[in-house]
Residue frames as qw, qx, qy, qz and C-alpha x, y, z in Angstrom:
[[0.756, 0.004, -0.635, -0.155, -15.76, 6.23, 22.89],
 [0.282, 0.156, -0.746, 0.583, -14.56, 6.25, 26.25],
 [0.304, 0.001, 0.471, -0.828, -17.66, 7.71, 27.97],
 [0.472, -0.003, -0.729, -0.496, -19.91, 5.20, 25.75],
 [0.670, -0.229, 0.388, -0.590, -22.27, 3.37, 27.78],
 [0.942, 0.170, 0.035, -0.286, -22.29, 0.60, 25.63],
 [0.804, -0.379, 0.456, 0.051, -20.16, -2.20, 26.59],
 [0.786, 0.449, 0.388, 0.171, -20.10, -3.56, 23.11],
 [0.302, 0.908, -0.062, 0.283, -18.69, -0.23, 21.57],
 [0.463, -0.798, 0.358, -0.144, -16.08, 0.02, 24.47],
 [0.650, -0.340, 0.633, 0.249, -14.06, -3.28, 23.52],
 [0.719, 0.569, 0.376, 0.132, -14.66, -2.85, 20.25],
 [0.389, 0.859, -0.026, 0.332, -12.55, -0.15, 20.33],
 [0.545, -0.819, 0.177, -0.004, -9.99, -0.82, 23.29],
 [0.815, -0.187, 0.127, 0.533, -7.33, -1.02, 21.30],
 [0.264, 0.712, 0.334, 0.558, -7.67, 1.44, 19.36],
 [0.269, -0.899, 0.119, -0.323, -8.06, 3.67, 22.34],
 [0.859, -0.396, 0.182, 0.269, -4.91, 1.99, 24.08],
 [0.576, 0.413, 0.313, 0.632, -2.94, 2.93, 20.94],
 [0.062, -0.860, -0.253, -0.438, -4.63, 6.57, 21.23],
 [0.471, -0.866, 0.061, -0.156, -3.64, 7.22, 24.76],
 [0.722, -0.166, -0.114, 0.662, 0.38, 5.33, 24.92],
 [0.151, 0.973, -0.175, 0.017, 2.81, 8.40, 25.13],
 [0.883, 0.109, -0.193, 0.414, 6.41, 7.46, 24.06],
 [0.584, -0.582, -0.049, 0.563, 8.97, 8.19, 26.40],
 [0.042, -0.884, 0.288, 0.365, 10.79, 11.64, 25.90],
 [0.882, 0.387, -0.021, 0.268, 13.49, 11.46, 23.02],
 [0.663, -0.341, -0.017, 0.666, 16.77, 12.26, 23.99],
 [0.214, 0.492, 0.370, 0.759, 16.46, 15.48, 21.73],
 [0.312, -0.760, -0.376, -0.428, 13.53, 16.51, 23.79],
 [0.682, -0.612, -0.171, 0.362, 15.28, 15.82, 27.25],
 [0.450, 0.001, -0.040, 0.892, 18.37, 18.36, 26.33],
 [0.070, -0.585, -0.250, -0.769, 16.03, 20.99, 24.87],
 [0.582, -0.716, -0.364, -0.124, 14.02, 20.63, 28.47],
 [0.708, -0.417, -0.142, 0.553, 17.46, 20.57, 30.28],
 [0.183, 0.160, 0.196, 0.950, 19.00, 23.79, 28.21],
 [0.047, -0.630, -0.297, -0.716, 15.95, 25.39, 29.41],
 [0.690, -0.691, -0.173, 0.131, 15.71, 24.62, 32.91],
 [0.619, -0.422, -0.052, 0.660, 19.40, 25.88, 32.95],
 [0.049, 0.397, 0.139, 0.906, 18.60, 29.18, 30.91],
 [0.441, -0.803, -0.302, -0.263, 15.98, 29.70, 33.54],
 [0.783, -0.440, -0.224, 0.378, 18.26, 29.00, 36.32],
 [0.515, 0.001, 0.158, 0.842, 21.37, 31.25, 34.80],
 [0.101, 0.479, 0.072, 0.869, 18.93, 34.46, 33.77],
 [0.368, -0.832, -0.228, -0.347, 17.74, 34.61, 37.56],
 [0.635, -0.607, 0.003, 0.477, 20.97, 34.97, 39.04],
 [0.188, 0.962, -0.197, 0.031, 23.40, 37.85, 38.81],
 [0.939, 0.191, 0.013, 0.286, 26.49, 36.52, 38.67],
 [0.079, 0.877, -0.437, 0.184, 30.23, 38.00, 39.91],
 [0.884, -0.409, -0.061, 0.217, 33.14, 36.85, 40.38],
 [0.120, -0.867, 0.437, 0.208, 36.96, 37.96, 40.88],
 [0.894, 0.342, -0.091, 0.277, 39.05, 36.02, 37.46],
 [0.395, -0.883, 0.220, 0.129, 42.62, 35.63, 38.90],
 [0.696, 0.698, -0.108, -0.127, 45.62, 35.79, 36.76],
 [0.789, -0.287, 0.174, 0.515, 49.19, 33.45, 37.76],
 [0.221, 0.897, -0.328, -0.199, 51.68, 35.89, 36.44],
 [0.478, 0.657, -0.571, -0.115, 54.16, 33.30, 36.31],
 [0.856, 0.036, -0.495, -0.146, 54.79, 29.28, 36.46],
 [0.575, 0.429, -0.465, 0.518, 57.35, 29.77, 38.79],
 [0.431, -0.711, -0.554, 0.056, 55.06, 31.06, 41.78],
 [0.527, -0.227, -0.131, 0.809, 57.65, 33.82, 42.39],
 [0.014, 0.900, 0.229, -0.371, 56.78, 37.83, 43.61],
 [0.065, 0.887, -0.078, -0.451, 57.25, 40.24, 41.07],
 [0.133, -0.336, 0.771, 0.525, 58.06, 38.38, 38.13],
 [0.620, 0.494, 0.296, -0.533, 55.47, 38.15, 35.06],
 [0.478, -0.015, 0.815, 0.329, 55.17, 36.34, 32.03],
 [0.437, 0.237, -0.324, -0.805, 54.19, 38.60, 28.97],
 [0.497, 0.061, -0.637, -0.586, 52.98, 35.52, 27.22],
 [0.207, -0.291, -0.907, 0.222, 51.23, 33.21, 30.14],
 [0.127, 0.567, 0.535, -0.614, 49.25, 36.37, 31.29],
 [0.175, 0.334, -0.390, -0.840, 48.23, 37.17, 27.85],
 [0.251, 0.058, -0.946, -0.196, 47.31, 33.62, 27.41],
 [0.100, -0.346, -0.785, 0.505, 45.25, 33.93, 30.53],
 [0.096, 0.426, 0.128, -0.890, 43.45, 37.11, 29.21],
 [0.390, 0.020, -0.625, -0.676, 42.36, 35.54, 25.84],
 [0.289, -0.186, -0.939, 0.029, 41.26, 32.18, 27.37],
 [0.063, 0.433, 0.743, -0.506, 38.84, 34.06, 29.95],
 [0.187, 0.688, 0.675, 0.189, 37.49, 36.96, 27.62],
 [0.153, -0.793, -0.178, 0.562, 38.82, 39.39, 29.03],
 [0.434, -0.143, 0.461, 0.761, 40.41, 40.76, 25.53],
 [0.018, -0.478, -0.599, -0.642, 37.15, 40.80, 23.58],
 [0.348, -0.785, -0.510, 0.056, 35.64, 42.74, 26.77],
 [0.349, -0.566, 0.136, 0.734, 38.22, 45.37, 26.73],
 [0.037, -0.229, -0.592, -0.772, 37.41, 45.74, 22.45],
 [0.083, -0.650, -0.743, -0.137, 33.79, 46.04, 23.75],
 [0.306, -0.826, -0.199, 0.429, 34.44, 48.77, 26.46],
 [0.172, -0.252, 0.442, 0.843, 36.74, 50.70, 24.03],
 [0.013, 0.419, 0.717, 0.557, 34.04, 50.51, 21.24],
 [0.285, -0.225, -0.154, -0.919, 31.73, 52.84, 23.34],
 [0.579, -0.311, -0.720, -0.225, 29.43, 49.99, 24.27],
 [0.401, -0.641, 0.222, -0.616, 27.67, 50.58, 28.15],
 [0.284, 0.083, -0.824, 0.483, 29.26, 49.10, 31.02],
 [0.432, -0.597, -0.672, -0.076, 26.08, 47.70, 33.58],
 [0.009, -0.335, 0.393, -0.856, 25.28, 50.63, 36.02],
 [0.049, -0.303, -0.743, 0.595, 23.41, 50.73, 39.06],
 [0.045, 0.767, 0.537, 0.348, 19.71, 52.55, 38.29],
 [0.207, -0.916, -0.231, 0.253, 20.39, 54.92, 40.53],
 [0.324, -0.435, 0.418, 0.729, 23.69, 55.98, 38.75],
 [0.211, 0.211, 0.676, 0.674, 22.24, 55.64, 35.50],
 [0.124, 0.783, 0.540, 0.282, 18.94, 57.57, 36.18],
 [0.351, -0.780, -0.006, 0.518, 21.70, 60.41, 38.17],
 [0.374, -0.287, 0.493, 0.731, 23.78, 60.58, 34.82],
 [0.252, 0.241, 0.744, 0.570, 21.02, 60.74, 32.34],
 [0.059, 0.711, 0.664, -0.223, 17.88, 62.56, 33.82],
 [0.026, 0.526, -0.175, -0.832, 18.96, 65.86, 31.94],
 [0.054, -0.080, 0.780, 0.618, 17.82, 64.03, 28.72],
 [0.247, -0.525, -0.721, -0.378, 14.21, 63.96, 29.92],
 [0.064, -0.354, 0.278, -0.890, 13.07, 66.76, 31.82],
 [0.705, -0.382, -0.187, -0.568, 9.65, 65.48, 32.80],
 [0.835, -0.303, -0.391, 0.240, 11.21, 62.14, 34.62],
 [0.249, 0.259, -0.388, 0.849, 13.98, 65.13, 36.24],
 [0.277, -0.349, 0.087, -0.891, 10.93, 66.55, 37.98],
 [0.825, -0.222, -0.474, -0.214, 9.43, 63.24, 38.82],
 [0.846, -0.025, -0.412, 0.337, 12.33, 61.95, 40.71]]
């Protein structure tokens, strides 16, 4: 109806096609989902490191630890269930070049490539 020629047909239908063409604003549903993806993009193109540092004790004093504050500290960051991982066998991230130096016996053809 839009490309009609005929005048008549054109307002006859210009609400109809007003109606047709609104678009309602984003729903607040839609806008997280967009945001949670713009920040999974963001997070799986960066590599990420850092150094997690642990107060041994409240007291700020050298050479004096708190079993239970640095324990406390170890759950809260993960490090606990990453130590059950690395015990379980699971592979710790290697460099390719370490990983294709440690493994290339297992395929003979890529040994001869490389």
């Amino acid at each position: 109806l839009n490309l009609s020629k005929s005048r008549f047909l054109q307002d006859l239908f210009e609400d109809d096609l007003q109606a047709m063409t609104y678009k309602a604003p984003p729903t607040l549903a839609t806008q997280f989902k967009q945001s949670l993806g713009q920040l999974m993009n963001i997070l799986g193109s960066c590599k990420p490191f850092f150094v997690r540092c642990i107060k041994p004790n409240m007291l700020q004093k050298p050479m004096l630890f708190e079993r239970n504050l640095c324990l406390q500290q170890l759950r809260y960051s993960g490090m606990m269930e990453t130590v059950t991982i690395r015990i379980a066998g699971y592979p710790v991230r290697l460099p390719f070049t370490d990983f294709v130096e440690r493994y290339r016996i297992l395929l003979p053809e890529v040994s001869a490539q490389l």
